[in-house]
C-alpha positions, 0 to 999 in steps of 0.5 A: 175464220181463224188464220193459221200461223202457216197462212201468215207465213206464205205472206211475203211481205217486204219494205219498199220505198215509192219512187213515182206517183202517177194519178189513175183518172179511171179507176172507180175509186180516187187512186195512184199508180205507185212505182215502189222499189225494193232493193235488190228485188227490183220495182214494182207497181201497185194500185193503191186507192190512196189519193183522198187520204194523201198528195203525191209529193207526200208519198215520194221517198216514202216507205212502205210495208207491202205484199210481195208475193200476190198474184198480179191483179188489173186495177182501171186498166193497169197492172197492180204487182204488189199490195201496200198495206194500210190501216183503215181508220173508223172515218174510212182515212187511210194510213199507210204503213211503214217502218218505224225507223229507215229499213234496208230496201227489201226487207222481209217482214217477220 
């Protein structure tokens, strides 16, 4: 299925910086709550199955580039808002992205 450059730009997608990691015991895969913020477009949480692939220290004050404009989605019982995007390695490791340089918070990726 090809995607249309339409499709590509009804994604809204943002830099945020995470500022809290909390550990989510009951989701089926090893994951934290992140509380990532984006200037001036507020917080917002996302569920991210990441805990195998990093520490909660390591994610602190990073950036990263998310979905921002996804409908909301229950994720163990707890309310996912945003999608962090990531690169799926061939051993299955996740590698989060973010800008190669500090981007202003919020800022839109064209």
């Amino acid at each position: 299925m090809s995607a249309t450059i339409e499709d590509f730009q009804r994604l809204d997608m943002r830099v945020g910086k995470i500022i809290e990691v909390i550990d989510v015991p009951q989701a089926r895969k090893p994951s934290f709550r992140l509380t990532i913020d984006f200037g001036p477009h507020g917080l917002r949480r996302s569920v991210a199955a990441a805990k195998t692939d990093y520490a909660a220290d390591e994610l602190v004050g990073r950036q990263v580039v998310c979905v921002f404009n996804l409908p909301p989605r229950r994720v163990a019982g707890v309310s996912s808002e945003v999608l962090v995007l990531a690169a799926t390695e061939a051993d299955g490791k996740l590698c989060l992205l973010r800008p190669d340089r500090e981007a202003e918070l919020g800022s839109h990726i064209t």
